[in-house]
N, C-alpha and C positions, 0 to 999 in steps of 0.2 A: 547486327544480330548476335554475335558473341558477346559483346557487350555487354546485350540483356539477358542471356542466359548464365554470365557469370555473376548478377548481381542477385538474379535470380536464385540462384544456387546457396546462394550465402544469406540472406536472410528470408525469404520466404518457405512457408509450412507448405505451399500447395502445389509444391514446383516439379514435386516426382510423383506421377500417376498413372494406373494403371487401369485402360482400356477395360471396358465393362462392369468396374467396380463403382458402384456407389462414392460421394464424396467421402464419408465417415471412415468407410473401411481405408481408403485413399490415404486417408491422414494417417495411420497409425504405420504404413509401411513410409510417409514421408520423413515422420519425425527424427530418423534416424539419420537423418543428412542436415538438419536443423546444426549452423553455425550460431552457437551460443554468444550475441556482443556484449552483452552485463560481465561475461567474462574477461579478464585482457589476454588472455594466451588464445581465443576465440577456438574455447573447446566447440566439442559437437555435442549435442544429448546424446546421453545413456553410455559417453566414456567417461566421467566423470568421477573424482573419488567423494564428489559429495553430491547429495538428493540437489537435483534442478527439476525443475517444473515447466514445461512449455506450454502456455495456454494458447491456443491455436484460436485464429479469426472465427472458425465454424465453434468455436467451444464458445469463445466472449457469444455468437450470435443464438445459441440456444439459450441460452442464459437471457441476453437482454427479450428474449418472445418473454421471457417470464417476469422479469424483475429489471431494473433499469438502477436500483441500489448498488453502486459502486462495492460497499462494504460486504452484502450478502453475494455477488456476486464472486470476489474473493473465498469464501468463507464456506459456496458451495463446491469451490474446485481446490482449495489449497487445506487440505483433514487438520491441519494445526494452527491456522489462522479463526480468531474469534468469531461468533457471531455477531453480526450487525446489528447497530445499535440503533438501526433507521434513521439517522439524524446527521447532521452534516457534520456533524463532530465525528470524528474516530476515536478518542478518546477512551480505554478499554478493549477496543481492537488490537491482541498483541499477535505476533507470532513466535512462533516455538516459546512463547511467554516473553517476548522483548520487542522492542521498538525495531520495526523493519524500514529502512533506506528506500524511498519513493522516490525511481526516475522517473525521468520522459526521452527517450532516445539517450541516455546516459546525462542528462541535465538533472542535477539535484533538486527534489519539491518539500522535502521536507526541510522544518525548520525549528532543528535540536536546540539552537540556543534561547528560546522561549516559543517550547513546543505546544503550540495553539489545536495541534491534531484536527488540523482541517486538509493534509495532503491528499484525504482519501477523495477530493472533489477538487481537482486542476486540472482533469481533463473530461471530456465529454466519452466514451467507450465507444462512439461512431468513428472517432479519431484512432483508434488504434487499430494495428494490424493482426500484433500477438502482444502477450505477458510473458514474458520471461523471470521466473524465480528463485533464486537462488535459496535455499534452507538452510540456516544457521549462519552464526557470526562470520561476519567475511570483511575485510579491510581492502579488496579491490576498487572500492570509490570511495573508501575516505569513511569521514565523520558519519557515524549515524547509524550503522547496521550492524547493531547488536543482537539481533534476530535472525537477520535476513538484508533480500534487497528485493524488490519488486518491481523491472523497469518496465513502463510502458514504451512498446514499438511503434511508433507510428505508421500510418500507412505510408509506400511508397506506389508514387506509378509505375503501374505495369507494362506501362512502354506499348510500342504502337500507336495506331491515331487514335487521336481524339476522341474522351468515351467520356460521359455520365453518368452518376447514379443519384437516385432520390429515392427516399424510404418516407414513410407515416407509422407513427403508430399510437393508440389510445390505449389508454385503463381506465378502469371504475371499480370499486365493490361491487361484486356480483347483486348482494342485496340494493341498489343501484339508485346512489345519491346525486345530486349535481354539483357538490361541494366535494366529491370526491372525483370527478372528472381532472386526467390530465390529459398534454397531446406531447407527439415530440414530432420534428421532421428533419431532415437531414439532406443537405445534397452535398455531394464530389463530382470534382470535373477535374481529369488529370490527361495527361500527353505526350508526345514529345516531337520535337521539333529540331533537325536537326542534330547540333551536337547537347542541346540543349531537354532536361526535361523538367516537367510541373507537376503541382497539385494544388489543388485550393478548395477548401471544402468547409461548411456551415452546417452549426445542431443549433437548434433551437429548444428549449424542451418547460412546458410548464405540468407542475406538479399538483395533483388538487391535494383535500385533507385526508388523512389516514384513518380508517374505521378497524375497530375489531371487531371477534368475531359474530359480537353482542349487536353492533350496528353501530355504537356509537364511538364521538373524536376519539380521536386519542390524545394525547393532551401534546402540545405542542413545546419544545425546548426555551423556551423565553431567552436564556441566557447565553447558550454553547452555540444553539442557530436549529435550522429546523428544511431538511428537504422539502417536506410536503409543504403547501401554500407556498411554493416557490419558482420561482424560474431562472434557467440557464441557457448562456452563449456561448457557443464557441467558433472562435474560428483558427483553423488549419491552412498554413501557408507553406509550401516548399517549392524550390527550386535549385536544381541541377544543372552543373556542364564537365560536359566528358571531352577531358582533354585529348585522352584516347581510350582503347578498346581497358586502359588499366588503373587509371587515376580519374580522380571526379573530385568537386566538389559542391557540396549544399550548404545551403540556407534554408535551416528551418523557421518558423514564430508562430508560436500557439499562443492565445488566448483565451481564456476561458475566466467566465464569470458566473456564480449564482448568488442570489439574493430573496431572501424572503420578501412575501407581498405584506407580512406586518398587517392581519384583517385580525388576527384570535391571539387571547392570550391563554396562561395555565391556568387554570384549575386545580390545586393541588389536590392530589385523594388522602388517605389515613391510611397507614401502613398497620397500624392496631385494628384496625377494621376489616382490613383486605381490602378497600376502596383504593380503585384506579386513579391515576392522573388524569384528569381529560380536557378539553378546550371549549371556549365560547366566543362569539364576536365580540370583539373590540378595537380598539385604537392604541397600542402599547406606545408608549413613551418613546424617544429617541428615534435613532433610526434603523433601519432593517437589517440583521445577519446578515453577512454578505462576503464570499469569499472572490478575490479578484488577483488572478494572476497571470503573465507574460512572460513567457520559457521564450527564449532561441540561442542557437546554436550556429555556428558554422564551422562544419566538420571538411576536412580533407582526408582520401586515400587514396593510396598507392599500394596496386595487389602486389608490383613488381619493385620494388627501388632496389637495385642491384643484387635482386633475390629476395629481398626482404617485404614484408608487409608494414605498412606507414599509415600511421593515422595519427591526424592532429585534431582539436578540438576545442574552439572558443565557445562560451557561451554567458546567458547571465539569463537570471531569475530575479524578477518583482513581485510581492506575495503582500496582499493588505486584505489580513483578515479582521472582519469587525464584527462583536460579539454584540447580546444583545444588552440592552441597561438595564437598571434598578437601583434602588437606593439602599443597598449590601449594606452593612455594618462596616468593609473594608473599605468602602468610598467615602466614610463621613468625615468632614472635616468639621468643627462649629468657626473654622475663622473663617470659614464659607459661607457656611449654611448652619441654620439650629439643626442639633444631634436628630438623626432618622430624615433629616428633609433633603438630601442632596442626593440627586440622581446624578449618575453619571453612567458611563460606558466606555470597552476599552478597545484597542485595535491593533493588533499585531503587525509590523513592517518589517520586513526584509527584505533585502535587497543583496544579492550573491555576484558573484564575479568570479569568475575562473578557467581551468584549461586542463586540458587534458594531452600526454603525449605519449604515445607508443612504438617500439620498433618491434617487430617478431622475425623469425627464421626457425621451419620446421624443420627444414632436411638435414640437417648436420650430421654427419660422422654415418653418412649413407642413411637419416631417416631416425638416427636412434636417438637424436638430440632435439629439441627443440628450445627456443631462449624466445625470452619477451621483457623486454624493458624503456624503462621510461620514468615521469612523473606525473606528480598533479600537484594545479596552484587553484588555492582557494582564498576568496577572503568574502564573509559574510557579515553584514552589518543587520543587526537588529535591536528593534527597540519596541515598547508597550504602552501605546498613551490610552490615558484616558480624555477623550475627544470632548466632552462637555463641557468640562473645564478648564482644558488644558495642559495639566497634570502628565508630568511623566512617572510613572509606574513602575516601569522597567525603565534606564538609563542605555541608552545606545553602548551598543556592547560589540566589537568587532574581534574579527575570530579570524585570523590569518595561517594559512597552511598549504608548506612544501612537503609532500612524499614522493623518495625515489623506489620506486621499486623494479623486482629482478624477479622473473620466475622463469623457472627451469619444469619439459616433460623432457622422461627419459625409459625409452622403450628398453627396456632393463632385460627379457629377453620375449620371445615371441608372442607368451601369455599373461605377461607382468609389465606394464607400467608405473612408473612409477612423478609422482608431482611434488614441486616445493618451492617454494616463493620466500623473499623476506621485502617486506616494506618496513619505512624509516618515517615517521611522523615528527616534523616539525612545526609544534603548533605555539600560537600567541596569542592572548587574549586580553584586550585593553579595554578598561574600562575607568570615565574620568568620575573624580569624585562628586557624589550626588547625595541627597537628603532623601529616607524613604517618607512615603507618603502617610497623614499626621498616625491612620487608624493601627500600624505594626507597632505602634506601645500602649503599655498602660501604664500613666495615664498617655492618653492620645498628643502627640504631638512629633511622632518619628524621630531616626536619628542621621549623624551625621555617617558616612562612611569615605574612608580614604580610598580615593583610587588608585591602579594599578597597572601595573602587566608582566602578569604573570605567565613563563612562558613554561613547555610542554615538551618532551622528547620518549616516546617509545619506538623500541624496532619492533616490529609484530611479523609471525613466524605462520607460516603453512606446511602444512604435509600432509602426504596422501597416497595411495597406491589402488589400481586397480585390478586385481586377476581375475583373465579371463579363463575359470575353473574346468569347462567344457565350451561347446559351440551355442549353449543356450543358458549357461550360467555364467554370472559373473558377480565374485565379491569385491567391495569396496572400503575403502578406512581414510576418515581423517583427520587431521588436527588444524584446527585454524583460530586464528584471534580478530576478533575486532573492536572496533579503537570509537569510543563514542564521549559526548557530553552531557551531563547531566542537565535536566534545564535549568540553564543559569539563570534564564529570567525569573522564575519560580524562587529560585534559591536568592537571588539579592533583594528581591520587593520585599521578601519575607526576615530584612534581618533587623531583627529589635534590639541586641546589645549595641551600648556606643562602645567607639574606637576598635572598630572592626575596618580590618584592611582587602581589600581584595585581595594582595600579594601573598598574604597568610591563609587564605579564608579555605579550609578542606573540603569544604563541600563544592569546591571548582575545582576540585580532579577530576582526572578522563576517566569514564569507566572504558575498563579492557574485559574483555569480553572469552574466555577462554573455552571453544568449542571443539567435541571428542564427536565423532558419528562412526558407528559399524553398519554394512549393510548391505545386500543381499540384491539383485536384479535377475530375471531371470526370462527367456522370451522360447515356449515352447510350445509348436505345435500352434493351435489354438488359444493357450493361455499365456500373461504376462503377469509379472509382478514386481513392486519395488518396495523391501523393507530394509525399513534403518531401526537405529536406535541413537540418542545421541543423548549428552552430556551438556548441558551448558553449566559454567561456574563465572562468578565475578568479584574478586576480595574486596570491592569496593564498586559497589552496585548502587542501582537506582528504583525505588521502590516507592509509587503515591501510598500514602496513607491516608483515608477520611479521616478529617479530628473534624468533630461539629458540622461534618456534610463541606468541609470545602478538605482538598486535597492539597496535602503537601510532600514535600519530598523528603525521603530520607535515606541514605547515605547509608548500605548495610553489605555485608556480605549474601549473597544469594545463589543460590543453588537451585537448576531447573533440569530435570529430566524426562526421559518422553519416551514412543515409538509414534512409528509414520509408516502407514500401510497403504499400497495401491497394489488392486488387482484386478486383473479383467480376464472375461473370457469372448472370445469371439466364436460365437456361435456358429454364425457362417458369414459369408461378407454382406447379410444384412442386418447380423443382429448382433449386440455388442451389451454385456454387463458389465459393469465396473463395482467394485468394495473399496470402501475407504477406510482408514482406522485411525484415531490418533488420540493417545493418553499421553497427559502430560500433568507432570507436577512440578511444585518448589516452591521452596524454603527461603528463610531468609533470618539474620541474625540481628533479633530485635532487642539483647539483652550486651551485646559489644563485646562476648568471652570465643569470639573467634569459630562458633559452631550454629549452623542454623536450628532454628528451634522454632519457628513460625510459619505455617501455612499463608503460600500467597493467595490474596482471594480474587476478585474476577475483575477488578479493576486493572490485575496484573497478568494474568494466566487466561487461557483456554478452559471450557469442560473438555469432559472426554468427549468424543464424537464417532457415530457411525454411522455411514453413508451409503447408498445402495442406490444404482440408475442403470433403464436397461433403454439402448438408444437404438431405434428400428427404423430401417429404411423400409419400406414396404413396399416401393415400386421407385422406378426415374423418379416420381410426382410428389409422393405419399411418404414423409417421416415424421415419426413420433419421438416424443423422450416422458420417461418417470424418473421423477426422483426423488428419495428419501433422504431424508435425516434425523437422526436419534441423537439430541443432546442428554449424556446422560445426568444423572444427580448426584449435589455434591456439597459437603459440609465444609464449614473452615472455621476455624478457630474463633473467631470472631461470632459469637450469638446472634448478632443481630443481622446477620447475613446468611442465606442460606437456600440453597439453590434445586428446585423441585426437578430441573426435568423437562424436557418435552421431543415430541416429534411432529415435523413439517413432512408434508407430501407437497410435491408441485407437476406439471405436467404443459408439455404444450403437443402440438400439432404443426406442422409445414406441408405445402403445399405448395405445388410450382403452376400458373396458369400458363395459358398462353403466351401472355406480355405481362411477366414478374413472379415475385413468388408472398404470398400469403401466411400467413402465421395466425396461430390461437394460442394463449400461452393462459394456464390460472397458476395462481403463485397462492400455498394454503390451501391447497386442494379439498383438504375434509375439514377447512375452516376450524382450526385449533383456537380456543382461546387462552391464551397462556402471556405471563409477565416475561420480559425481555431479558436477557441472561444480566444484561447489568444491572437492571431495575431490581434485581435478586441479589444477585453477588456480587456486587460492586455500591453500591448508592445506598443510603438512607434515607434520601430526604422524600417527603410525601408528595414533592413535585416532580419527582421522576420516576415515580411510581409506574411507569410505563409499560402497558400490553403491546404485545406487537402486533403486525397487521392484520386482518383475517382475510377472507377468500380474494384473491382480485384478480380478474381480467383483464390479459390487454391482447388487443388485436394490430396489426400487423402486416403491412405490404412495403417492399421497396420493388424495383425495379435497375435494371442497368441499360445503359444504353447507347 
């Protein structure tokens, strides 16, 4: 029984509660004991000297009664992460305007060195137990979070006998198609047994087609890949043994697949017209979008090792994302095929390896010290084919890295702590020499490139401090770096001069990531709030550009600044409003004299955002939620992008029966028709002219058992 209230304690949201109160109101005095693992010092929320986010199981579940989009489901709870682009792509989904680090239980899903931005779909949301967020640049896991980090928690069992759960649920257009029917269903069955405990648990989920507000497709992603007309698998496996009341260890392994059913192609619309993208049946060429990938992990800890806290961590990631085909201008070859005839398509593979190891000790020096250290070993191999013919696109590219790092909290005096870390980045990246493919010159016939290995060294630095001003104020500050790659894949398929060497080549530098945040937390009475402001810069940054509707990278100085506003009031323990706020800018230097001079537009940045939800228990039985969003409007430098505006209302309903509990959820409430924040300010081309969704229902039951 200790055991499980120790484990309990340390990563569950729902562990401290209080008799008579609603679950909602429950959460808000739990989160305050919430141990942070995305972190390695294994803060707790709201001591922290920079904005963390904990998305709680009841928050993912009001979200998925509405919308089952991985992306908008982000996008409604995190005020600086983008609007969802509907699509299996993330692509354009940035935070605090940068690429955010996607775990799963601290296993890396993202895949920097030819970034496919399909992480936002490797796991199913039935699988998770919380989100954990981290806001701005952080180098606590390495390559890749130059924004942020966003780990998914998985579920753990709860210990006790033997219990089940199965859920259902549907959507449609309320104006009510059968081509817009999806379903999803879900079972868990977890335990324990001994000194032993389980989980294992299965989503299935198929998707129909997306309508606007108008009634009709919406035009389907032919290329990047497409949710809707799709289906998804996943399955969740773990297993535990508890050596004693203090050490354990697991085995996790997720799988998770989606793949378009490939029935509709695009439709391109006329951007001179105002004419939408939309779809028709057919039979596209090749084979289906399809994202497939297999996390596991096997983690060790020790709460106790001679006072100290121990955690070790093997794991490895398989990731084959496969986009869709066409006969692009970039696929032709004529020693193939005659000029415009050769289809092809391409497919992203990685494959990861690595480990994680920690020692920590809070009490030192009676409490006033605390010390956390360790490393990480990484080695990712990735490569870019194109599958039709053979063709490699990108060249297998391996990325090897050792980081030590140290960080220190120190209770500096009763109202003041203070935080600071240094990690050491030893990175490698080998790649052998290869030929690009014929269409990167003019005339057509590609070049030759030397290979390399080119190797890497930064120390990257933290600080931070917390004071606690009064018993319900607390200011916060801090500085941190993090340590990212630009996509190399992008960057080598794209090089047209010959006698270009990898070992030379500047555009395979690290971006470092240099993040400032001030900010304010405050919990009084009835009301909360949490405002920052922060600072991102990067002397040698990473920036897509559209040239001709396809994106490249370019290698600039940028400069990103912002606020981030959370506030609530609690009404009384059944009624709860929340405010969100978040404006965000930056620059970037497209002229090389060291000063930015260039508005980033939405392929790179966030709009501003304002968000407003008031969540009502109304009885044991009976709870509701509203909620708004105001994207506002926004120019950029670039004329032919330019970005109107809109606001979404969504709303659901819960309900607990006798045996289970029920949900109505409409997502689009007053059925808005409006073009998608990227279709506006990110895209040209007249085949992603894309509206987003309009009204849709899904209804909703699981049970536990």
């Amino acid at each position: 029984m200790f055991r499980r209230s120790r484990l309990c304690l340390s990563i569950s949201l729902t562990c401290l509660t209080l008799p008579g109160l609603p679950a909602f109101a429950q959460q808000a005095v739990a989160l305050d004991a919430v141990t942070i693992s995305a972190t390695r010092a294994r803060s707790e929320a709201g001591k922290t000297p920079q904005k963390i986010t904990v998305i709680s199981r009841e928050q993912i579940e009001q979200q998925l009664a509405i919308t089952s989009d991985h992306g908008q489901v982000l996008s409604n709870l995190i005020p600086s992460y983008s609007p969802s682009r509907q699509k299996m792509t993330s692509s354009g989904e940035t935070f605090r305007g940068r690429s955010a680090l996607v775990l799963i239980d601290g296993v890396p899903q993202s895949t920097p060195l030819r970034d496919s931005s399909r992480d936002g779909y490797t796991i199913d949301l039935s699988m998770v137990e919380r989100i954990e967020v981290i806001h701005g640049a952080s180098a606590e896991h390495g390559l890749g979070a130059t924004g942020g980090i966003i780990n998914y928690v998985t579920r753990r069992p709860a210990g006790g006998t033997f219990k089940q759960h199965a859920g259902i649920s549907l959507n449609a257009p309320t104006d009510y198609e059968s081509e817009g029917l999806g379903y999803k269903l879900d079972y868990r069955l977890e335990g324990n047994q001994g000194n032993w405990d389980y989980l294992a648990a299965l989503g299935w989920q198929t998707r129909g087609m997306f309508y606007d507000a108008d009634g009709e497709l919406i035009g389907v992603d032919d290329t990047q890949g497409d949710i809707m007309d799709s289906t998804s698998t996943d399955l969740l496996l773990k297993l535990g043994y508890w050596f004693n009341d203090d050490q354990n260890l697991e085995l996790m392994i997720n799988r998770f697949e989606i793949e378009g059913e490939h029935e509709y192609v695009n439709v391109p619309g006329d951007r001179a017209n105002g004419t939408p993208a939309t779809s028709r049946k057919g039979e596209p060429l090749g084979e289906a979008p399809q994202n497939e990938v297999l996390a596991t992990s096997l983690s060790y800890k020790h709460h106790d090792f001679s006072g100290n806290h121990l955690t070790a961590q093997l794991y490895s990631q398989r990731f084959r994302g496969r986009f869709g085909g066409g006969s692009h201008a970039s696929f032709q070859d004529t020693s193939i095929a005659p000029a415009g005839n050769l289809f092809d398509q391409s497919q992203n593979e990685s494959d990861k390896y690595g480990g994680k190891f920690s020692i920590s000790r809070e009490d030192m020096f009676d409490g006033l010290l605390g010390l956390t250290g360790g490393f990480d070993l990484l080695q990712d191999t990735t490569s870019q084919m194109l599958i039709e013919t053979g063709r490699e696109w990108v060249p297998e590219t391996r990325f090897r890295n050792f980081a030590p790092f140290l960080q220190a909290d120190i209770q500096a005096t009763e109202r003041l702590s203070l935080h600071t870390g240094v990690r050491h980045e030893f990175a490698r990246l080998d790649v052998d020499g290869f030929r690009t493919i014929a269409s990167t010159t003019t005339p057509p016939g590609g070049v030759s490139v030397e290979g390399g290995s080119p190797t890497f060294e930064e120390t990257l630095f933290n600080a931070g401090l917390v004071f606690q001003a009064t018993d319900w104020a607390q200011v916060f500050a801090n500085y941190s770096e993090g340590f990212g790659m630009p996509d190399v894949g992008r960057v080598l398929r794209g090089i047209s001069q010959p006698d270009q060497s990898v070992d030379s080549f500047l555009d395979l530098q690290p971006i470092v990531t240099d993040n400032r945040e001030i900010g304010l937390r405050f919990n009084h009475g009835p009301f909360d709030a949490e405002i920052s402001y922060f600072e991102s810069d990067a002397e040698l940054g990473s920036r897509l550009q559209n040239v001709g509707g396809i994106f490249q990278v370019r290698r600039e100085r940028t400069e990103i600044s912002g606020i981030e506003a959370t506030t609530g009031w609690q009404i009384n323990p059944a009624h709860r409003l929340q405010a969100t706020y978040a404006q965000v800018d930056g620059q970037s230097d497209t002229d090389d004299d060291g000063k930015v001079d260039t508005d980033l537009d939405g392929a790179n940045i966030s709009p501003d955002r304002f968000g407003l939800s008031w969540q009502a228990n109304w009885s044991d039985k009976l709870n509701t939620r509203l909620q708004a969003n105001h994207y506002a409007s926004r120019s950029f430098d670039n004329p032919d992008l330019e970005f109107d505006g809109y606001n979404l209302f969504d709303a659901s309903l819960g309900y607990s029966l006798p045996v289970g509990e029920a949900s109505v959820g409409i997502e689009n409430l007053l059925n808005k028709d409006y073009l998608s924040y990227y279709a506006q300010a990110a895209s040209v081309r007249d085949d992603q002219m894309f509206k987003g969704r309009g009204r849709t229902l899904t209804l909703g039951y699981r049970v536990s058992f």
